[in-house]
N, C-alpha and C positions, 0 to 999 in steps of 0.2 A: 272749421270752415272748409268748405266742398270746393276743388277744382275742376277745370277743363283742361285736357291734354287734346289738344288738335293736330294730327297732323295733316297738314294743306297740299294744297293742288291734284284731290280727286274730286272728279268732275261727278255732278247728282246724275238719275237718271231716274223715269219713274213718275209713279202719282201719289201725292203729298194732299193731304185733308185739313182743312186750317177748324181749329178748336171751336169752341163757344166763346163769345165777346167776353171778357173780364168784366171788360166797362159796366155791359149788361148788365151783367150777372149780378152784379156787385150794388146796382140799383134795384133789380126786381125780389134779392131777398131782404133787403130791407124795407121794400112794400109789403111783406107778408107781416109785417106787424100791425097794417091799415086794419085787419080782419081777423075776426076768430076763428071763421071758416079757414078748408084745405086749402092752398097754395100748389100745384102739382108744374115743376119746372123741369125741360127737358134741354140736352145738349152743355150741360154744366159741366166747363171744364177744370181738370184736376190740378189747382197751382194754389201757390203756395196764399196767395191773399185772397182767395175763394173758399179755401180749406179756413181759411182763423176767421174769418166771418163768419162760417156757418160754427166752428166752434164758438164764438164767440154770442149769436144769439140762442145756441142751445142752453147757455150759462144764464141766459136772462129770463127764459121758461120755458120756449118754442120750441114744441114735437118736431124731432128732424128725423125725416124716415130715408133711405135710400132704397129706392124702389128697383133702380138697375143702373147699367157701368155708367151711366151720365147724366140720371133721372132722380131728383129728389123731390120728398114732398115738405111743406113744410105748416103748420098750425101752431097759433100764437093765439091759444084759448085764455091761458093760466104763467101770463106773466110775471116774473117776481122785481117790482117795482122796488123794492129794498136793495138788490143788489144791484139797481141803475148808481147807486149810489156809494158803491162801493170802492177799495182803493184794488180791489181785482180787475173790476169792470174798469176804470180809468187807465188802469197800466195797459189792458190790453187796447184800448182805444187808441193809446198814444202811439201804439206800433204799427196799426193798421189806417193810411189816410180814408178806406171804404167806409169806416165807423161813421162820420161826421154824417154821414145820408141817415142815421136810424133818428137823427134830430127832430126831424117832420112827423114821420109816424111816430113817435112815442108824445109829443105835443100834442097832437091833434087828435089823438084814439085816448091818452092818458094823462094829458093834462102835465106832463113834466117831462123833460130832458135833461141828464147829466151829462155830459161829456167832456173829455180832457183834449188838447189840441192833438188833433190827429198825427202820425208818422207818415211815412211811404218815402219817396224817392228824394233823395238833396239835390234837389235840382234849382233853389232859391227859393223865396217867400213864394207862399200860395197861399194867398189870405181868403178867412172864412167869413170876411165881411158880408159878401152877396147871400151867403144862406143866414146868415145871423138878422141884418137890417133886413131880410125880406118876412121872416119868421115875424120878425117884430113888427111890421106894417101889419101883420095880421092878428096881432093883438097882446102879444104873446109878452111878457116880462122878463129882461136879462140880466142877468147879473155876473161876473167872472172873480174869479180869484185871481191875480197874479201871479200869488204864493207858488198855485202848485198850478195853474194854469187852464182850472177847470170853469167850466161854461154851465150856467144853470140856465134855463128857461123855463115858464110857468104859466101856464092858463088856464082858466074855468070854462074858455070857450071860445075859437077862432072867428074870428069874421071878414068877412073876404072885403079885399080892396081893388082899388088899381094901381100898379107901381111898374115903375122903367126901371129893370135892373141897370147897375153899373159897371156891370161887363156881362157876355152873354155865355156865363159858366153853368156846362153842363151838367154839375153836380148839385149846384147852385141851384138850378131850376129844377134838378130833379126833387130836391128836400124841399122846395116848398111847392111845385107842384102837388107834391105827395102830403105836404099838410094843408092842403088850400080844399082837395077833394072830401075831409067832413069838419070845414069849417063853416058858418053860416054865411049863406048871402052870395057872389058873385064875385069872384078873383080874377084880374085882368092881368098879363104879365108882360110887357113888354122889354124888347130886345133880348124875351130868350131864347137860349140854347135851341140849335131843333137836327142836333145829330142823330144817325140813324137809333141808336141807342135808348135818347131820350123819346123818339117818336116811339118805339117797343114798351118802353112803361106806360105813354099814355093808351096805346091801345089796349095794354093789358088792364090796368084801373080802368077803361070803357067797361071793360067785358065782366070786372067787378062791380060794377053797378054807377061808377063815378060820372061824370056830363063833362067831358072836356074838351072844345071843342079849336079848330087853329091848326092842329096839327101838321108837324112837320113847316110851319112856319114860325115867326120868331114874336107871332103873337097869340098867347092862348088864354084861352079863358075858361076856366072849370067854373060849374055851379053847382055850389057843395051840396051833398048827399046826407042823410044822417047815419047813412050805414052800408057798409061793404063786402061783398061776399066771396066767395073760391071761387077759384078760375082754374086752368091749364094755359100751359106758355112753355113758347121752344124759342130758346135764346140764339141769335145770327149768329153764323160764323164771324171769327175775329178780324177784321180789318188790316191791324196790323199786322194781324201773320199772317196774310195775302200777302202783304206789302212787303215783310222779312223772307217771304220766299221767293219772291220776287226777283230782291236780290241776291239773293244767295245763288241763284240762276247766271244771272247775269255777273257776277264776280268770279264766279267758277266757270261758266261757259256753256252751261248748263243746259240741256231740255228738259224739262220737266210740265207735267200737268198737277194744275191747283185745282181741286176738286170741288162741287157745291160752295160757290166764293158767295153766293146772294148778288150777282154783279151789278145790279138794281139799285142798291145799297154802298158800292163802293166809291159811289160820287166823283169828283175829278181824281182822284189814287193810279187809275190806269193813265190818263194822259199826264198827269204830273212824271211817272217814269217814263212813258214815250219822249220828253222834252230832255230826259236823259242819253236818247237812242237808243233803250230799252223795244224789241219787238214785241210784243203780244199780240195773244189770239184769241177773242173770247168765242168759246165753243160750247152752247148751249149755256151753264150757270158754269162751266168751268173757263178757268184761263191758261191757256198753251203758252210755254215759254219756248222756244226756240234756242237750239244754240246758238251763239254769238262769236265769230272770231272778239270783234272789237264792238262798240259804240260810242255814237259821238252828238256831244251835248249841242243842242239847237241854240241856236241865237234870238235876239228880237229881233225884228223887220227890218230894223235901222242896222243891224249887225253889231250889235253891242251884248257884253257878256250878257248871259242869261243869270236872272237872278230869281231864285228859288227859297218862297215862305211860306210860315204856316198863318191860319186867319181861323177865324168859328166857320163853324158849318154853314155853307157849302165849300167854303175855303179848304183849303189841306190842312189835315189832323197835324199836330205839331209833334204826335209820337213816331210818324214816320221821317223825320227829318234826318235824326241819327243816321238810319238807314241809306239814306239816299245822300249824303255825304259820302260815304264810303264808298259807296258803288260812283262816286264823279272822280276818285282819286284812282281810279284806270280807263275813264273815259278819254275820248279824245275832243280837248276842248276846258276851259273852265265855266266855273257858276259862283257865285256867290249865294251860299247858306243864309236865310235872316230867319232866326229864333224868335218870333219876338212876343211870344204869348208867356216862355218861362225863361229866366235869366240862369246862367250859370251850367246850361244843358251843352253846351259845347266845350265845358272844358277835357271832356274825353281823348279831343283831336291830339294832343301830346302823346299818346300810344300811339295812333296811327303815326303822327309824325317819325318817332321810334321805329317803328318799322319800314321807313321808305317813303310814307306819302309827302306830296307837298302842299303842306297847306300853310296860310296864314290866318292867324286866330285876330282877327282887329280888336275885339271887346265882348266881351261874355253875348253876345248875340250875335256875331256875324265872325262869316269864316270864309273864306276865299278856296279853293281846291284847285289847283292842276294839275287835271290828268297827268295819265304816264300812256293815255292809250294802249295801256297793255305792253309797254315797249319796257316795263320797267315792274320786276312781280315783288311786291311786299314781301317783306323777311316778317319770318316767326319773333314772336314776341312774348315776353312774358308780364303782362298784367293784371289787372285789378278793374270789376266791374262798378261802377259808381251808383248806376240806377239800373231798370230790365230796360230802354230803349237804347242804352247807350253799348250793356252788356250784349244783346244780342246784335248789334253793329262790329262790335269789337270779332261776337263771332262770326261772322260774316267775314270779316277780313281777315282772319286768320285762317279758314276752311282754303282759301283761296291763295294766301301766302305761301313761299317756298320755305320749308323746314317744318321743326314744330314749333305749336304756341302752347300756352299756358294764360287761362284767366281764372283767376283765383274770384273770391265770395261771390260763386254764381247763384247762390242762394237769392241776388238780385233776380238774374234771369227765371228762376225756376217762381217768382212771384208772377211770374203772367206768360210762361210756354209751360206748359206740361210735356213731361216724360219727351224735352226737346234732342235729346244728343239719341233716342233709340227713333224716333221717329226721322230725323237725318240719317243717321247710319244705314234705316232698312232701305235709302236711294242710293247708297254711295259713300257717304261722308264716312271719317274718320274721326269719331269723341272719345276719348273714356274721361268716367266720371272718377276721382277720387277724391 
């Protein structure tokens, strides 16, 4: 198990480049099974649940070429449908939650999906209901094991419906958007998903030949195709590591420039930190951080704390929430945190608390923070990362701590930053990795 040795209170300086979306990514190469044509994706960042994806469909048949440092291509001519059924392909699904999106394409192009309950972050149940009942409005046959926890589904042939999902989960919609595109007839989907993310698959399925039409709202409707071709696609930069550098700015005291953000694409993200007394600058497709002696959290109208959640898009992503706890325990001013899309994501704050903050944790959703307005600097600490949103909060408040820290199984973090502790150091920062 891989650590971080941090030690805190040097200030970044500099221009910092935020990666390729995970999220993306992680939906567009499981559309490359829709086709047997080339898939050619650019801006593919190097982490760790990007990397066992793309191992993980080379194992299933798919030509995976790399073309350059962040450019892969990918062709799903000569799949080997045997080992969908295999107890190789199941282990690895289980480790990986990205796997549950190859549901749709392998349904809809082959008539079968195996899959075992997905892994990724303990952050509480994250049920597969909404891609599973949605699979099956469209025709599809289910059957599970309890035993060992695997998921079959089966068809001769999809046919589009209309269905209200029962939450508007962006993974959700991506798996059966992506199987509704060569199914028969007309798919109607409402209340879903329409993050920046999931509107980049449907434009890319456009440009493969699909009809999907709604986009970027939370009703779409595709009219299925009988067949799909090669495209090219350059995946947004990451949201959230806008959002992580963000703070790491503002906890450190930072100036720093965030380079090509897409700011178009970052939705309420910039004023959700201004409500922090976070400064920003957006400067052409970049955003200017300023140093900061101090900031101080905004109120409502009425003068009553401010309170800060996450919601579906265009609400606030609930990956940056982590982040922006941390950065309110040296603000001046409190807020209360509500988590309320995944349960169990705030129990991190006991580190912080460890090192100086003051918070109160009310119930696996809500968290109370008061500042120290900077009158009062974090001690180094020695932890344990739980998930990558909570891991890279924890880094954040230890860059900025007095002493050193230590956060042990950053293998969390390194599942969604790439090569994170050289790309801070080359502004400033202090990491080594051991």
């Amino acid at each position: 198990m891989a650590s971080f040795i941090i030690e805190g209170g040097h200030k970044l300086h500099g221009d910092i480049y935020p990666q390729g979306a995970k999220n993306e990514v992680l939906q567009i190469i499981c559309a490359s099974l829709l086709t047997s044509e080339e898939i050619t994706v650019h801006n593919i960042p190097d982490i760790l649940d990007v990397n066992n994806l793309i191992q993980l469909i080379r194992r299933i048949g798919v030509k995976v070429e790399k073309k350059g440092v962040d450019t892969y291509s990918f062709k799903a001519e000569n799949v080997d449908l045997e080992y969908l059924a295999s107890d190789d392909f199941l282990k690895k699904c289980s480790s990986l939650r990205g796997s549950v999106m190859l549901i749709g394409p392998l349904v809809t192009r082959f008539g079968r999906a195996v899959i075992s309950k997905p892994g990724g972050d303990k952050i509480g149940r994250r049920r597969l209901d909404t891609h599973l009942l949605g699979i099956q409005k469209l025709g599809a046959k289910f059957e599970y094991n309890d035993a060992d926890g695997m998921c079959e589904l089966t068809a001769s042939k999809l046919k589009g419906c209309y269905m209200l999902l029962d939450e508007a989960s962006v993974t959700g919609t991506a798996n059966i958007v992506m199987a509704a595109t060569l199914a028969e007839g007309i798919t109607t989907i409402y209340n879903a998903a329409c993050e920046p993310y999931l509107q980049q698959l449907c434009k890319m399925l456009n440009r493969m030949g699909a009809k999907i039409s709604g986009i970027a709202s939370n009703l779409l409707t595709i009219e299925g195709v009988d067949k799909l071709k090669g495209t090219e696609h350059t995946v947004l930069p990451d949201m959230i590591e806008v959002g992580s550098f963000i703070g790491m700015a503002a906890m450190t005291g930072s100036e720093i420039t965030i380079k090509n953000v897409s700011y178009e694409n970052l939705g309420i993200i910039p004023d959700s930190f201004k409500r922090l007394g976070i400064e920003l600058e957006q400067i052409g497709d970049d955003i200017f951080v300023p140093a900061q002696d101090g900031y101080e959290i905004d109120t409502f109208i009425d003068g009553s704390i401010m309170t800060i959640a996450d919601a579906p898009w265009p609400g606030l992503t609930p990956d940056l929430l982590s982040v922006m706890l941390v950065i309110a325990t040296q603000a001046k001013g409190s807020v209360l945190i509500h988590q309320k899309m995944f349960e169990s994501r705030l129990f991190f704050v006991d580190k912080l608390i460890d090192m100086g903050a003051q918070i109160i944790l009310c119930d696996p959703h809500r968290a109370v923070v008061n500042g120290h307005n900077k009158q009062i600097q974090l001690r180094g600490g020695n932890m344990t990362s739980p998930d990558i949103r909570a891991g890279i909060a924890l880094l954040i408040a230890a860059m900025s701590a007095k002493g050193v820290s230590r956060i042990h199984n950053i293998e969390q973090i390194d599942r969604g930053y790439q090569n994170i502790e050289d790309r801070l150091n080359a502004i400033g920062a202090r990491i080594t990795r051991i």
